[in-house]
N, C-alpha and C positions, 0 to 999 in steps of 0.2 A: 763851510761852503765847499762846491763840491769843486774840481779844477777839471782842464778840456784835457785831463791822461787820465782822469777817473771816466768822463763819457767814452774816450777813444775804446781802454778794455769795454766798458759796457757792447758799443759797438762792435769790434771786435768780436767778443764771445759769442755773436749771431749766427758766425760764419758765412754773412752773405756771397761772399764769392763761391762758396762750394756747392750753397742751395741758393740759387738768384731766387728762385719763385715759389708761391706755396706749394705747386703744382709738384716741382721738385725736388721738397722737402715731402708731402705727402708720398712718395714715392718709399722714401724710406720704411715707411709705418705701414706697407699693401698689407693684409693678410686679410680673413674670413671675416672676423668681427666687424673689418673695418669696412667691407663689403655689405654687410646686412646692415651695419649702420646706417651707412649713404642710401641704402635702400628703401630704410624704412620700415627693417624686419628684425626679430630679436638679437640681441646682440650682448656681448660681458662687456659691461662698462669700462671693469677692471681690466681686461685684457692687458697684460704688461706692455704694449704697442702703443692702444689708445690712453695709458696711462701717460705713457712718456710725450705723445705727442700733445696734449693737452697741457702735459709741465713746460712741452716747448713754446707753446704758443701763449705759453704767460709771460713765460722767459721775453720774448719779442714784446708783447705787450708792455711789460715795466721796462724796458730799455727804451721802449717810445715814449713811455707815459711820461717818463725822469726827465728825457732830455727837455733843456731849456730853450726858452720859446726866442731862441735867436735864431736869426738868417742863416748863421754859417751852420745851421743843421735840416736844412730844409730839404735840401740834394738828397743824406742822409736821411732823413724822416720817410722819401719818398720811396729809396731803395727799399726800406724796412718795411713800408708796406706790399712793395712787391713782394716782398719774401716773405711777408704771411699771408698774402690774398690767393686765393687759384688763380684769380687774375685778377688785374689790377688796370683800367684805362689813363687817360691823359688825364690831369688836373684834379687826380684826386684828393680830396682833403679830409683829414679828419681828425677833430678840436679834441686833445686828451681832457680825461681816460678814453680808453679804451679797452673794453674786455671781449674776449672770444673765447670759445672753446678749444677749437683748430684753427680756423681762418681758411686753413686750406681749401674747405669747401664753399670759401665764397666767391662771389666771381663781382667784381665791379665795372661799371663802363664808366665813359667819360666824364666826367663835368658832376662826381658827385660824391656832395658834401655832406659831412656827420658832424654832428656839432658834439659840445661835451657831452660825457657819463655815458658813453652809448652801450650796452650792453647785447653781442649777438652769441646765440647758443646755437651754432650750425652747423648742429650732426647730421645734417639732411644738407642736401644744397643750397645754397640760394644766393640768387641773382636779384640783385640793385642794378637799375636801369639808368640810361643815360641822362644824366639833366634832374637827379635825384635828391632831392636835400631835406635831409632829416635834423626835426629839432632837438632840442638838448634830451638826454632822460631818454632817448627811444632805445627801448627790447627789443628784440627782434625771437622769436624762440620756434626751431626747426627741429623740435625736440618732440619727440612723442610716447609715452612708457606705457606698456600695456598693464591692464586691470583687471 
């Protein structure tokens, strides 16, 4: 079993004080690829950037997915989704797992909930509206590959 100094490094290793928000962790990853992505125009998957930033947003992902479902990490649960949302409103919730690609390209409002296994692929933007509540198992896919 796991002890609260194995979650603390977990936490810890996010760096949330140096990137509060997705918005300024995407920041770190600007470059071309990462521009026609959001766009919706071609783009190298592999780009060493969007490689890293998609390893980072799993990273976040298993540090939230792990922590245990006690109160005294709920403060904690909350920051961590600041710092993977581009934005993130009041009383957000959302029941692990959780998978994303980036995160940073999502934006959340108020009052809205994701239940388990949710999986979003959001190389494009997208916005979740306020008063929002998704059932278990919902995709989400902002993904589009040319043929």
């Amino acid at each position: 079993m796991a002890t609260s100094a194995f979650y603390d490094e977990l936490i810890k290793s996010l760096q949330l004080e140096q990137y509060p928000t997705g918005t300024d962790r995407m920041k770190r990853f600007e470059c071309d690829e990462l521009e026609n992505m959001t766009r919706g125009e071609l783009y190298r998957a592999h780009h060493p950037q969007l490689v890293e930033a998609r390893r980072e947003a799993a990273h976040i992902c298993y540090v939230y997915n792990t922590l245990p479902p006690s109160p005294q990490y709920d403060g904690v649960r909350e920051r961590i989704l600041q710092h993977l949302f581009g934005a993130c409103g009041e009383n957000v919730l959302v029941t692990p797992p959780l998978r994303v690609d980036y995160g940073f390209n999502m934006k959340l409002d108020d009052d809205v909930y994701f239940n388990y296994d949710a999986c979003v692929l959001d190389i494009c933007p997208i916005a979740i509206g306020k008063a929002t509540k998704l059932g278990p198992g919902v995709h989400i896919y902002a993904a589009c590959h040319p043929v």
